[in-house]
N, C-alpha and C positions, 0 to 999 in steps of 0.2 A: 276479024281480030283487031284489036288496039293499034294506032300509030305503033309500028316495030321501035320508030325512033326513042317515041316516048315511054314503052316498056321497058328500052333499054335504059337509057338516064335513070327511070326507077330504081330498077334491079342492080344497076352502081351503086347507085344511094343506099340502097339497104346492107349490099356488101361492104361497103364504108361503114357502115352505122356498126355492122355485127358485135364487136367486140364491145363498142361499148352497153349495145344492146345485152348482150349473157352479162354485163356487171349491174346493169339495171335489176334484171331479173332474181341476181344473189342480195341485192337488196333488199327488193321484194319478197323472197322466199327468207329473210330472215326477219322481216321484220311483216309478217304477216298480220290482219286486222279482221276479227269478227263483224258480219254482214251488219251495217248501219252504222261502222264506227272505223268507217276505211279512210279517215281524216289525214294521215298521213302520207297514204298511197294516193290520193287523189292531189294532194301535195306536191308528192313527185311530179307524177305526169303533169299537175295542170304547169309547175315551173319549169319543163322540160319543153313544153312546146312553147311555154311564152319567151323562151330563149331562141326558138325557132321563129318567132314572130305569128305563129298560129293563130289565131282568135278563140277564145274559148269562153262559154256559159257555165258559170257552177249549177250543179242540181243540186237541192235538199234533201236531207241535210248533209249527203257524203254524194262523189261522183261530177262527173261534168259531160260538158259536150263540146266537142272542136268540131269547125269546119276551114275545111282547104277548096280552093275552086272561085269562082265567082262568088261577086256579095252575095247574090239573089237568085231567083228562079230554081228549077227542080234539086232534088238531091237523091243520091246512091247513098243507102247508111252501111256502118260498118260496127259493129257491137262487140264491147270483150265486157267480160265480170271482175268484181274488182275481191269482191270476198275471199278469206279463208274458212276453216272447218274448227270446231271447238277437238280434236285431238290430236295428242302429241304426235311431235317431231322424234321418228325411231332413226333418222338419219345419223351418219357422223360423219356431213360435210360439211365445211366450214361456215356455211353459207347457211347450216341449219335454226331451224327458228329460232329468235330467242326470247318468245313467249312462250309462257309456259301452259300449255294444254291447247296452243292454237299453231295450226301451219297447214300449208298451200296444199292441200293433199287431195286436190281435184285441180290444180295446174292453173287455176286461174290468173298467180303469178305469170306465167307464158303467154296467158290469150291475154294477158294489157298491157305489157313489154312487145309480142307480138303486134299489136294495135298500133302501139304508139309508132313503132317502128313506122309503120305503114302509114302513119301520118305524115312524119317526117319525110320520109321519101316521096309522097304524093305535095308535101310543101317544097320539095324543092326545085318542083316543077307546074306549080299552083296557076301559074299566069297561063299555060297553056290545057289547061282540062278544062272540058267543055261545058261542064255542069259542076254544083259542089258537091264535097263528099263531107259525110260528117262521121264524124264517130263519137259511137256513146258506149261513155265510160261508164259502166252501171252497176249502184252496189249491191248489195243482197243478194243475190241470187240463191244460197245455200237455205234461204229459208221461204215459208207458204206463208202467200200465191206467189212471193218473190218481187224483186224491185223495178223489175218490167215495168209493172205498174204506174207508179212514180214519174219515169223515166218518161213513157209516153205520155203522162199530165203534164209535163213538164216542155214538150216541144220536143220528143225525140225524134218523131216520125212527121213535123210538119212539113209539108210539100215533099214526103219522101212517096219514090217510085219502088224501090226492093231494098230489103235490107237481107246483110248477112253476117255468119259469123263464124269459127269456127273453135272445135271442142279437144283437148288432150285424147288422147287413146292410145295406152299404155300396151295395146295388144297388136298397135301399126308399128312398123320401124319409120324411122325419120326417114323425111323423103317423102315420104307417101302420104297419101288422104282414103280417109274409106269416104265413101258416098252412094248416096242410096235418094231416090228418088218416090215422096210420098212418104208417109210416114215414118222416120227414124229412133225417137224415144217414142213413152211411154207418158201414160199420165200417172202422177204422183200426189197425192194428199195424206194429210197428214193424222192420225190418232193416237187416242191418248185413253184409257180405260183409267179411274179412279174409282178401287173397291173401298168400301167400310163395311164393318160388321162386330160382333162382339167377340171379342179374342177373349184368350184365357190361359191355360196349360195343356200342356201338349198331351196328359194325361187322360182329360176331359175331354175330348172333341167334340163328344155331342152335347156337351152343354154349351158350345161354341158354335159359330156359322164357318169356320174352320175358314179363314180368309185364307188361307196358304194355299187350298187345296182349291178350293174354289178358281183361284188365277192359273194353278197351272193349268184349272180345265180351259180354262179362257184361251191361254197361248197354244194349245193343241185343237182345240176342237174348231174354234171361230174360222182357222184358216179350212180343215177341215170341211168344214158347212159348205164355206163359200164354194168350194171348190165342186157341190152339187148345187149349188144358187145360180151359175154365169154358167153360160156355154165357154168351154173349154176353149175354143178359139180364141174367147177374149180376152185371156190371161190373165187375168184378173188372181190377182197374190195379197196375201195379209202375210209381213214378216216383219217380226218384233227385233227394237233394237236397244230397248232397256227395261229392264223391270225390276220392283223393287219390293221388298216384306218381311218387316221385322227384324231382329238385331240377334235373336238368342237361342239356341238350337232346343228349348224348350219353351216356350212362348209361342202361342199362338197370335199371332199379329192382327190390329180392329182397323188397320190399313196398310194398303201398299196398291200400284200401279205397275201399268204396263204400257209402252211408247212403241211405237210403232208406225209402218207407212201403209198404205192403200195402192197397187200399180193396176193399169192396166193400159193394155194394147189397144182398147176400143172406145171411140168418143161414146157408144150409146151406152155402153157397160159401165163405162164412167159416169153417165147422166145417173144409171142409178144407186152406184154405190156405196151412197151415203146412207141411204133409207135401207138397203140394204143390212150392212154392218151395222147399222141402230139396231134393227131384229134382231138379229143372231148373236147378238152380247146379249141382249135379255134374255133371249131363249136358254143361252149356253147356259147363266148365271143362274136361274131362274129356281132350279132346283134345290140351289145350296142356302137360298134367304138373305145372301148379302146385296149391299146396296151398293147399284154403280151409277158412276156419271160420265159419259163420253164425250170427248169436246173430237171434235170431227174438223177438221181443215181442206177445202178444198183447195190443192196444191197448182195445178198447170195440167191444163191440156196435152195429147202428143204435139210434139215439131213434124207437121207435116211439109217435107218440102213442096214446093213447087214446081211444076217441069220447065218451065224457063227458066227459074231460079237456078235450078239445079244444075241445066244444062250450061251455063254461064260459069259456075265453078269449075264444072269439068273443063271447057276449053279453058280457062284461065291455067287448071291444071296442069294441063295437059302439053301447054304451052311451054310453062316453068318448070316443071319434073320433070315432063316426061307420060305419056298415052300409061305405061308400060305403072307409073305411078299411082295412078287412080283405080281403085279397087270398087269392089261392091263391097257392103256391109249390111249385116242384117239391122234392122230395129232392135231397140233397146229395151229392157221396161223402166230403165232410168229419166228420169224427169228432167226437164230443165227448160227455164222461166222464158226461153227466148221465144215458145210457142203462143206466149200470151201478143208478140210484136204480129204475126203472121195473122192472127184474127182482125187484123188490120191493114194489111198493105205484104202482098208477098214475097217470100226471102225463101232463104235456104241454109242449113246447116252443114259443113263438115267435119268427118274426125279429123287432125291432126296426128299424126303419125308422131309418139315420142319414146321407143324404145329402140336403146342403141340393135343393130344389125348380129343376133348371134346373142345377144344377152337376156337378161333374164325380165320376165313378163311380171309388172304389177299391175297391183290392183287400184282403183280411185277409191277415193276415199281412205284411204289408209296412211298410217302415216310411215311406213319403209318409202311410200313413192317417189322414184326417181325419174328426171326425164333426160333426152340426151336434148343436152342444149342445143343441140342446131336448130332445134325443133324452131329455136324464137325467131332465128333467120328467115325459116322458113314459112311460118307465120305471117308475118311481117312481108315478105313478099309477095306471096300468096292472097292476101288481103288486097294488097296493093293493086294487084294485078286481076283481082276480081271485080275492085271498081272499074277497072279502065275496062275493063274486059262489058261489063253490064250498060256502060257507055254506049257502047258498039254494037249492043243486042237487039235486034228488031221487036222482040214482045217488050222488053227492056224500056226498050225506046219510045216506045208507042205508048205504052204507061208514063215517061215520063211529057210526052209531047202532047197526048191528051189531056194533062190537067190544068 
């Protein structure tokens, strides 16, 4: 494990920080920004650590990168997302968004208030860590393939040895992490069906290609198919999360669409499910003589952890909560862009525990989500204490001593 001495000095610093850390965060949660247009959260954090004397790199065209530690040689990264989600704020805490149709409803306010915290405590003991730690502040992640991307064009991961990060999970109480070793999410891309055809009156349908009827087959049947196309182990799911057609309860509509995602649990299942889902829209459609166009998005790999990586959280964990803290958790089919870092240099993800003890369980992506602010403390420690902790790791170390 880590110098005790210097774990301890951290874990002061973040306790000192807390409060003003939960007003960072009602900040952030009011004043939320759709993914590439996070120009004012990045603001924040980049003026909050250059008050700390941090050193920090802007990324383009929203996000940055801080490091604490020595100028030069290996680094330990540390990731949080900076995005919110395009729907409203069902809250009525004071601190609720005050844009309208946009707020934090996947906690990402938490994982960059958490970050930053973890910077600040790892800067107020910068002279004595033995390698740098960076953290990248990264925007987009709510959208495919995600800002990963960018990020590591960018220099996120130069001379990095593991990177990690850690995710809200509205179904942990505070205090805890789930963690799971090897595979955690899912893969996620992205679809989008755009029907035409010749509408008319609702009287007439068969002088019509009946657009209306045509799409409902699409949103039933295509998932259907799939579901005899993949072996069942690979989970492989089509669920629709907009669709649109016509304005008049007699009118046949000559357009409308259907939005939707692609998951699945299996890298090979993912390799083919693009070519896949092309098929089975044509097929489904095929009968009814309308015309489609698919624009198909290849979203994010799963986050498969690593077993060193993995094992490094846990004692980190383990250390600061508590053995009794760290859970298993299953895999997800929910995506997320941090798996794009891992095909490069390996890391690890955990959930974040942030429903209060005894209260009530939400959902991500929603917008009732609430977290129990400790969460951000805890966070922020926890981060802290993973780099120090990754430090001290023999595979850890040997990754970074070999490069």
């Amino acid at each position: 494990m880590p110098d005790p001495t210097l774990a301890a000095s951290v874990r002061q610093s973040v306790d000192a920080l807390a409060p003003e850390l939960v007003e960072l965060r009602r900040d952030l949660h009011a004043h939320p920004e759709l993914a590439w247009t996070e120009v004012r959260t990045t603001s924040l954090v980049a003026g909050r650590l250059a008050a700390a004397g941090v050193r920090t790199v802007p990324l383009e065209p929203t996000g940055l990168l801080a490091e604490v530690g020595p100028a030069s040689g290996p680094v330990v990264v540390l990731r949080a997302d900076l995005d919110a989600l395009p729907v409203d704020d069902l809250t009525t805490d004071p601190w609720r968004s005050a844009a309208a149709g946009t707020a934090h409803a996947c906690g990402h306010d938490v994982h960059t208030v958490g970050l930053l915290g973890a910077v600040l405590a790892l800067a107020s003991v910068a002279e004595r860590l033995p390698v740098r730690v960076r953290a990248v502040f990264q925007p987009a992640e709510e959208v495919m393939p995600g800002g990963s991307h960018r990020a590591i064009e960018q220099g996120a991961l130069a001379d990095a040895a593991a990177i990690f990060t850690v995710h809200c999970d509205p179904g942990v109480d505070v205090g805890s992490i789930g963690l799971r070793e090897g595979p955690i999410t899912g893969a996620a891309d992205a679809l989008e069906v755009r029907l035409s055809g010749t509408g008319g009156h609702t009287s007439r349908p068969h002088l019509t290609q009946d657009l209306t009827f045509a799409l409902a087959k699409l949103l039933t049947e295509v998932p259907a198919v799939l579901s005899r196309r993949f072996d069942p182990r690979s989970g492989v799911s089509v669920v629709w999360g907009a669709v649109s057609a016509g304005s008049a309860m007699n009118v046949i509509p000559a357009a409308g669409r259907a939005l939707g995602t692609v998951r699945t649990l299996d890298p090979v299942a993912w390799a083919d499910a693009e070519a896949v889902v092309r098929e089975v829209v044509a097929a489904v459609l095929a009968p009814y003589g309308v015309r489609s166009e698919v624009g198909y998005v290849r979203g994010v790999p799963p986050v498969v952890n690593d077993p060193a990586a993995t094992a490094v959280i846990h004692r980190a964990a383990a250390e600061l909560l508590g053995e009794e803290a760290v859970q298993g958790t299953p895999q997800s089919t929910g995506g997320e862009d941090f798996a794009w870092y891992l095909e490069h240099i390996p890391g690890a993800m955990a959930r974040l525990g942030t429903r209060t003890p005894g209260g009530p369980t939400y959902d991500l992506h929603q917008g009732d989500l609430r977290v129990d602010e400790r969460a951000v403390a805890t966070a922020s420690a926890l981060l802290a204490s993973i780099a120090l902790t990754a430090m001290d790791d023999p595979e850890i170390a040997g990754n970074i001593t070999g490069r």
